[in-house]
C-alpha positions as CSV (number, residue, x, y, z in Angstrom):
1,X,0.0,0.0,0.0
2,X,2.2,2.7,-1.2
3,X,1.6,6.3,-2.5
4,X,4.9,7.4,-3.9
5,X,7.0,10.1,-4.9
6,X,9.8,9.3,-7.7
7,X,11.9,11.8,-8.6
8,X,14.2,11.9,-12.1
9,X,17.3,12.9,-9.9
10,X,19.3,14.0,-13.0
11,X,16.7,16.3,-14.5
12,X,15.8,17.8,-10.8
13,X,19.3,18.4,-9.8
14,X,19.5,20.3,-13.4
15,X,17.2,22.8,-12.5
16,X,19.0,23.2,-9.2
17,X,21.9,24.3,-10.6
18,X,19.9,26.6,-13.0
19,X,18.3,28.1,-10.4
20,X,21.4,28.5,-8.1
21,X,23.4,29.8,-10.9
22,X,21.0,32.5,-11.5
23,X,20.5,33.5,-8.2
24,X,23.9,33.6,-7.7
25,X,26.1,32.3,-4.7
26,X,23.6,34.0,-1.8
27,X,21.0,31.9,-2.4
28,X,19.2,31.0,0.8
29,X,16.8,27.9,0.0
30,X,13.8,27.7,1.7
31,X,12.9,24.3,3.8
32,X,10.2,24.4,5.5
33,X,6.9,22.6,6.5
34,X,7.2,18.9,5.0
35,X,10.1,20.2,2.8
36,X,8.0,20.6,-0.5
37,X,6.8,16.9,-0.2
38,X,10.1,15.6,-0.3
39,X,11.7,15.6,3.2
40,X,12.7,18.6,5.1
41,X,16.4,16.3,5.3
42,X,16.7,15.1,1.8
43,X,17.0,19.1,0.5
44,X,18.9,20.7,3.6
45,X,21.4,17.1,1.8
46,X,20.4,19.1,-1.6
47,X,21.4,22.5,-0.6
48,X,24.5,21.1,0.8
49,X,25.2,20.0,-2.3
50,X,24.9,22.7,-4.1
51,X,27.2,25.2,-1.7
52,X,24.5,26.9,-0.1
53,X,25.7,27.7,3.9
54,X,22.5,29.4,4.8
55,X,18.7,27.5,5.2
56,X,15.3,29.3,6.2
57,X,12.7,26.8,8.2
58,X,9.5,27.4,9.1
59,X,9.3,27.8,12.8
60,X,11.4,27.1,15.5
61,X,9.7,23.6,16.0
62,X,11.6,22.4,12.6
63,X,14.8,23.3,13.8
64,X,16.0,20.6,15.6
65,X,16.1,18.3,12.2
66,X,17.4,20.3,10.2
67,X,20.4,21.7,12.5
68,X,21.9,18.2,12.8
69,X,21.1,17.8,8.7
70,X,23.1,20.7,7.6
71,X,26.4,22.7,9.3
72,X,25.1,25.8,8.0
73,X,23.0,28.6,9.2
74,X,19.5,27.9,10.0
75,X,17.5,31.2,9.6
76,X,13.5,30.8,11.4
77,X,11.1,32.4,9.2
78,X,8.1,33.0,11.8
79,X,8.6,35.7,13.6
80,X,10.1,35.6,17.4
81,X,7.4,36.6,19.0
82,X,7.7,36.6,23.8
83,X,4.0,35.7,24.6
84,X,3.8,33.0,22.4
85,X,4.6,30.4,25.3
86,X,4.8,27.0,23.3
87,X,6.8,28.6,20.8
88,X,9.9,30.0,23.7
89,X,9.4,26.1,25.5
90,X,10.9,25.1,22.0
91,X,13.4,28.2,21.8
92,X,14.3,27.3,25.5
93,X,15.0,23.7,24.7
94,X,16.8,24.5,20.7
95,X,18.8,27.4,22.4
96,X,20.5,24.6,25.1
97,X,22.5,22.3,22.0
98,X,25.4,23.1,20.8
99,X,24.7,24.0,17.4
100,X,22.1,26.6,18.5
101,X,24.6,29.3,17.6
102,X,23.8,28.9,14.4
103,X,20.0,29.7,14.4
104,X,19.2,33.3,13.6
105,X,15.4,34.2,14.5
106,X,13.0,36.6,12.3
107,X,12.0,39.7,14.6
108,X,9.2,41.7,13.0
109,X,8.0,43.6,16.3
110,X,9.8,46.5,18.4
111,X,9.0,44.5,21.5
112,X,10.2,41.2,20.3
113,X,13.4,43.0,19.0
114,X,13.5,44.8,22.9
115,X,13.0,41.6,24.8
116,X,16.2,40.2,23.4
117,X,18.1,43.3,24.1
118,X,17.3,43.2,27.6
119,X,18.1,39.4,27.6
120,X,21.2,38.1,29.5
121,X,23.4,36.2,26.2
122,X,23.2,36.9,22.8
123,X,21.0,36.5,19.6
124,X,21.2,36.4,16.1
125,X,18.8,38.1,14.1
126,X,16.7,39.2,11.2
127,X,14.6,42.4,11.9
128,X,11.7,42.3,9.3
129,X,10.0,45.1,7.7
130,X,6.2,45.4,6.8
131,X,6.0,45.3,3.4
132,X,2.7,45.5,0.8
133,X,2.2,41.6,2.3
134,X,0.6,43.5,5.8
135,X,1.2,40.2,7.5
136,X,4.4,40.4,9.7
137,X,6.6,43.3,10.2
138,X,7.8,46.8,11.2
139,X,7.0,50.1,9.3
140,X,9.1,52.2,8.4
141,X,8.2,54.6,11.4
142,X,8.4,51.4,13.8
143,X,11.6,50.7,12.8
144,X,13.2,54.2,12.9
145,X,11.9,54.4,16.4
146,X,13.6,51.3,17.6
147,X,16.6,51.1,16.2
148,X,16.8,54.6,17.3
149,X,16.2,53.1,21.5
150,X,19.3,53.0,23.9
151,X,18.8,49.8,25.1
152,X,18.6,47.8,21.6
153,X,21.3,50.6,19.7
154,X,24.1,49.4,22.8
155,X,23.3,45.5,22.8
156,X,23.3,45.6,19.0
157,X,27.0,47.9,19.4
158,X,28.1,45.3,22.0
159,X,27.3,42.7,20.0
160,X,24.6,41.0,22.5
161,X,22.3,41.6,19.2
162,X,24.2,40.4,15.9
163,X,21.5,41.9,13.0
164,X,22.3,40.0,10.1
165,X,20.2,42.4,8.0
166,X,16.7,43.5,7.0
167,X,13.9,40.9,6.1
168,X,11.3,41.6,3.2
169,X,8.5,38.8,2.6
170,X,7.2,40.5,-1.1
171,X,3.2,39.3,-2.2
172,X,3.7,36.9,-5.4
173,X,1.3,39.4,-7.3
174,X,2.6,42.1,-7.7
175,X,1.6,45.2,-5.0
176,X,-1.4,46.7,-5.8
177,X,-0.3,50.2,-4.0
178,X,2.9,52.2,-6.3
179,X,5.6,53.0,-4.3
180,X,6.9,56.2,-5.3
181,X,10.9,56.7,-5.1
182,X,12.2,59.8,-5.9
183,X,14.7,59.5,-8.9
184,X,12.9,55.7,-9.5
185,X,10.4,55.8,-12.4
186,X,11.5,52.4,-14.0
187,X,10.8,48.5,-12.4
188,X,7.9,46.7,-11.2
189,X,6.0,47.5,-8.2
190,X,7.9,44.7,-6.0
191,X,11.5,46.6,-7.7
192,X,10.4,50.0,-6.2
193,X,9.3,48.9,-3.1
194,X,12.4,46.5,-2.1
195,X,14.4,49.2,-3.1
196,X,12.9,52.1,-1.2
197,X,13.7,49.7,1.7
198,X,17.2,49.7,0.7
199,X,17.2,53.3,1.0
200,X,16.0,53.0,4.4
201,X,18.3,50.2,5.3
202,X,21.4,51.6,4.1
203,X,20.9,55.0,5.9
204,X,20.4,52.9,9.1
205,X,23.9,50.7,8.3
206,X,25.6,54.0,7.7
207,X,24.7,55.4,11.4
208,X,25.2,51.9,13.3
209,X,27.9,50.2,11.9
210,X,27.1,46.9,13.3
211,X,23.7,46.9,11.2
212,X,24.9,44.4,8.1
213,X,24.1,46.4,5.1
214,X,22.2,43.5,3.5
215,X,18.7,42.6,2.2
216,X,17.1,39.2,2.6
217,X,14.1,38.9,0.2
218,X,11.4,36.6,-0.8
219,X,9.2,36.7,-4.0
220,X,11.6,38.0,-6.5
221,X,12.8,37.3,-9.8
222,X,16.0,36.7,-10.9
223,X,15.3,39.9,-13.2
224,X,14.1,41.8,-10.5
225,X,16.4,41.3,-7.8
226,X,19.7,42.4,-10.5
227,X,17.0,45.6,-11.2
228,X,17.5,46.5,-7.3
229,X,21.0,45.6,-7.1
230,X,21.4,48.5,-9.8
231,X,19.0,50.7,-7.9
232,X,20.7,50.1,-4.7
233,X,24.6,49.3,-5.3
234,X,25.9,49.7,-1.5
235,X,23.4,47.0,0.0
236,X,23.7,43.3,-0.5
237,X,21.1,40.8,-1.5
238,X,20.1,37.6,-0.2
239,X,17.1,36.2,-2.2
240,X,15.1,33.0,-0.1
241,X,13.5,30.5,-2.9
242,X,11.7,27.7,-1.9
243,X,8.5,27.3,-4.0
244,X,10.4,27.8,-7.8
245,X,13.9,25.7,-6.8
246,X,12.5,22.9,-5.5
247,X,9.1,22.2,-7.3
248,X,10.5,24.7,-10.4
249,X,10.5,21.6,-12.9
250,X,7.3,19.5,-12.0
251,X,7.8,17.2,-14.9
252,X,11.0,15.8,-12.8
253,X,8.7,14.8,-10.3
254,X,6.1,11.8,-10.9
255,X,3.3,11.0,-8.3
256,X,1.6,7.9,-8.3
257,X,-0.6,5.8,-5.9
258,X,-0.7,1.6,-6.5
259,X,-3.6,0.0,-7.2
260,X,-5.0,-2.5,-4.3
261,X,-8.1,-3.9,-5.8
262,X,-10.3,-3.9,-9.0
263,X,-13.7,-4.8,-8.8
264,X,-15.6,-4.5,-11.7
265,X,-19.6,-3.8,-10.5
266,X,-22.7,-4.0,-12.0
267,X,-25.2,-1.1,-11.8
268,X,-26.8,-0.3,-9.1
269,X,-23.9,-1.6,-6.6
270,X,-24.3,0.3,-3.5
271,X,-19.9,0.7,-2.6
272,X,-18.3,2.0,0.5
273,X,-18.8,4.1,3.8
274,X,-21.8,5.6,2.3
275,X,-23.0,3.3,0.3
276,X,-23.0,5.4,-3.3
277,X,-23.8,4.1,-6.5
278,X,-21.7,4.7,-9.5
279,X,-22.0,4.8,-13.1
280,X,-23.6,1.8,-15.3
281,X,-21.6,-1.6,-15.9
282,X,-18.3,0.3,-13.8
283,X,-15.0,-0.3,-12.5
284,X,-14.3,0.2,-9.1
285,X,-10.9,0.8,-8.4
286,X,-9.0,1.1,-4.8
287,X,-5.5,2.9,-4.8
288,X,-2.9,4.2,-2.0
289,X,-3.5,7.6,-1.2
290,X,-5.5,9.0,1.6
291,X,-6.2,12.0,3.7
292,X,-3.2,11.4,6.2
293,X,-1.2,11.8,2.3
294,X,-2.8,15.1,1.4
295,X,-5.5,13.6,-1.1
296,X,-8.3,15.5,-0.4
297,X,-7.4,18.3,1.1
298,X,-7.1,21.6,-0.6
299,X,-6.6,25.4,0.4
300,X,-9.0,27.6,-0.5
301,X,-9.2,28.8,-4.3
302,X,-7.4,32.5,-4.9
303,X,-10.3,32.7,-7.4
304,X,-8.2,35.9,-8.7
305,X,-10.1,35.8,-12.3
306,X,-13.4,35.3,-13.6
307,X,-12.5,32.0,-15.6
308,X,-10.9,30.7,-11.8
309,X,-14.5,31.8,-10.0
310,X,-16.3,30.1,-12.7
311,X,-14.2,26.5,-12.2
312,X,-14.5,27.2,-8.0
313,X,-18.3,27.6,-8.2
314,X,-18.8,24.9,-10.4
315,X,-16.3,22.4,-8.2
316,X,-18.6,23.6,-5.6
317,X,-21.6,22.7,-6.8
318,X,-20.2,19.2,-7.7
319,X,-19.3,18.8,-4.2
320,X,-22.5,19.8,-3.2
321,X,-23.9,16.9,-5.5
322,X,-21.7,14.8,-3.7
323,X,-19.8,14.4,-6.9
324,X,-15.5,14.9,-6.7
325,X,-12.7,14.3,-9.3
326,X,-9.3,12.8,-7.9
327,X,-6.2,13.5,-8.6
328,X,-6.0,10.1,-10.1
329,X,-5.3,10.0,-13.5
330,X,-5.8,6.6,-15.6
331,X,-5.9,6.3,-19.4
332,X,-5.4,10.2,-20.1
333,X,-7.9,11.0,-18.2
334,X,-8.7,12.4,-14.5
335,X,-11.6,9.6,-12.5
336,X,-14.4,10.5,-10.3
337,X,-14.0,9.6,-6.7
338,X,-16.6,7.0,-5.5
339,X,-16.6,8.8,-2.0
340,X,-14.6,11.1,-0.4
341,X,-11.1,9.3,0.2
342,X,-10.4,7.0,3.5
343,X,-7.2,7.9,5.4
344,X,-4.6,5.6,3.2
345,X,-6.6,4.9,0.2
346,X,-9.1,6.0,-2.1
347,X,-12.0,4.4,-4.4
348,X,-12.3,5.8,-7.6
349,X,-14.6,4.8,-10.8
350,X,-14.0,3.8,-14.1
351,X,-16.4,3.8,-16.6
352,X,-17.6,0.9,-18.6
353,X,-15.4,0.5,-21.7
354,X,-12.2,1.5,-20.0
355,X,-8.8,-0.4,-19.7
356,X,-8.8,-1.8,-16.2
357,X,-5.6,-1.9,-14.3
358,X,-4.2,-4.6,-12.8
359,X,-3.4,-5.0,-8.9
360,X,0.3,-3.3,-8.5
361,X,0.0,-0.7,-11.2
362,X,0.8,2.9,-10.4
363,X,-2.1,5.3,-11.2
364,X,-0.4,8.9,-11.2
365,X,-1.7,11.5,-9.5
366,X,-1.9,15.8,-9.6
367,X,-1.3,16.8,-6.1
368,X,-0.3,19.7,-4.1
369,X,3.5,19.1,-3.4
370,X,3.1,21.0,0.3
371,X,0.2,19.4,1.5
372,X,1.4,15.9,0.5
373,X,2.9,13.8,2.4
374,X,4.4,10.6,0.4
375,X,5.0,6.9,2.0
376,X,8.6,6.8,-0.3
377,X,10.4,9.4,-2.3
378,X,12.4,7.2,-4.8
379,X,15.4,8.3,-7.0
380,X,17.2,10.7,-4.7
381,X,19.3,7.9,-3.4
């Protein structure tokens, strides 16, 4: 009973390289959650590979893994943030190994960023900025103002607070609000806005020597990023990819759940849980690939067009009808779910006509990469 990921190692690791090459040598990969449905271990191994010293995780809870995976840096992505008590029992325990000096924690608050300050020992950080994403993150106001406090200005000049730079998490589309930059009339919106940070940054690095001058950014192209780097010569740029480096070539990457059983039905059968009927003279098939995989489950729809709203409300109204497609592809095309799938497998139909696999054949199947969990990754070996 296997749902499995197989990956054409040669082809991957290609795009890899492309994507390393073009981002140059300060790439920080991005590992995080169930590392892109291929192991949170297997691509800190990847990254190794390819000469990259710096990782970003999730939250502090992935830590642990990854530290004793990799000898680099391990940069936490979710903010530091005091109240949240199960989060500092986890910081508490990560900060007592050895290898803790390598984390480096996000801090996107002035408290957060004060707390540590006024801690005994020392930290390593990120301070992030607020960018058009609104979710995490200091304004430009906020930040002024504490960089500009005592307390934080002597423990970052003592070297109780190492700032490693300034953090911008860009939206993939790009920002609906124009950033005006005086002498700047040229770029995208995501350009004008990472580069008005610079500004900011830069200024800040001039007057506290200790600040590093660099910027560590998410959600930017290749072509972009070498835009700012022209805007803004004097600060250095770190660009975290997780999304396009490791699931950039999806044809290198081949999803498939085994068939179990075949049971061809007459009409009328009542199959499963819910005892559903399916369509005249079909093929009822059972395949690895459940819920506790990821089959199933889905985030909501960005519905960003009228074409997507159209598909969303008509896969509603299927659902609705108690009607689902899989993700289970078999003889070109896509098959209906009998009911909605059991924990490790699912029942899917085939209609009456169709070429019925055999007990140990793979049906391949569209999923989403980070909600997926797989029961064997093969071909990274």
């Amino acid at each position: 009973m296997s749902f499995v990921l197989s990956v054409d190692a040669d082809r991957w690791r290609t795009h890899l390289e492309a994507v390393c090459a073009a981002a140059g040598r300060d790439l920080v990969p991005v590992i995080k959650g169930n590392g892109y449905g291929l192991g949170q271990v297997a691509l800190a191994a990847e990254a190794d590979r390819l000469g990259c010293r710096t990782l970003a995780v999730g939250t502090v809870h992935e830590t642990r893994e990854i530290l004793g995976a990799t000898t680099g840096d391990v940069i936490v992505l979710e903010p530091f943030e005091p109240r949240d008590a199960a989060a500092n029992v986890a910081w508490e325990r990560i900060l007592s190994c050895p290898d803790s000096a390598r984390l480096v924690r996000t801090v996107s608050s002035a408290a957060a960023l004060r707390s540590l300050a006024e801690a005994s020992g020392s930290a390593r950080v990120l301070i992030e900025a607020r960018t058009s994403m609104h979710r995490f993150g200091m304004d430009e106001r906020e930040l002024l103002g504490v960089l500009a406090d005592t307390v934080v200005r002597d423990a970052i000049a003592h070297g109780r607070l190492e700032v490693l730079g300034l953090s911008l998490h860009l939206p993939m589309a790009q920002p609906a609000d124009e950033v005006a930059i005086r002498g700047v009339d040229a770029g995208s919106a995501r350009v004008r806005e990472v580069a008005r940070w610079a500004g900011i940054w830069r200024a800040e690095a001039d007057s506290l020597a200790s600040l590093a001058a660099t910027l560590w950014v998410s959600h930017c192209s290749d072509d972009e990023l070498a835009e700012v780097g022209r805007l803004a010569p004097r600060v250095a740029l770190r660009p975290r990819i997780g999304t396009r480096l490791w699931l950039g070539d999806r044809g290198s990457l081949a999803v498939a759940g085994t068939v179990l059983a075949v049971h061809p039905l007459p009409h009328g059968t009542h199959v499963g849980y819910r005892q559903r009927t399916g369509p005249r003279d079909g093929t009822l098939v059972v395949v690895s690939g459940g819920t506790a995989h990821g089959i199933g489950l889905s985030a909501p729809s960005p519905a960003g067009s009228v074409r997507q709203r159209v598909v969303t409300a008509g896969t509603g109204a299927l659902d609705a009808a108690g009607r689902s497609l899989s993700p289970f592809t078999w003889a070109g095309s896509r098959r209906w779910f009998a009911e909605p799938p059991h924990q490790h497998h699912s029942m899917v139909w085939l209609p009456k006509g169709c070429v019925v696999p055999s007990v140990g054949d793979a049906l391949a199947a569209d999923v989403r990469f980070t909600t997926s969990r797989f029961d064997a990754v093969q071909g990274l070996a």
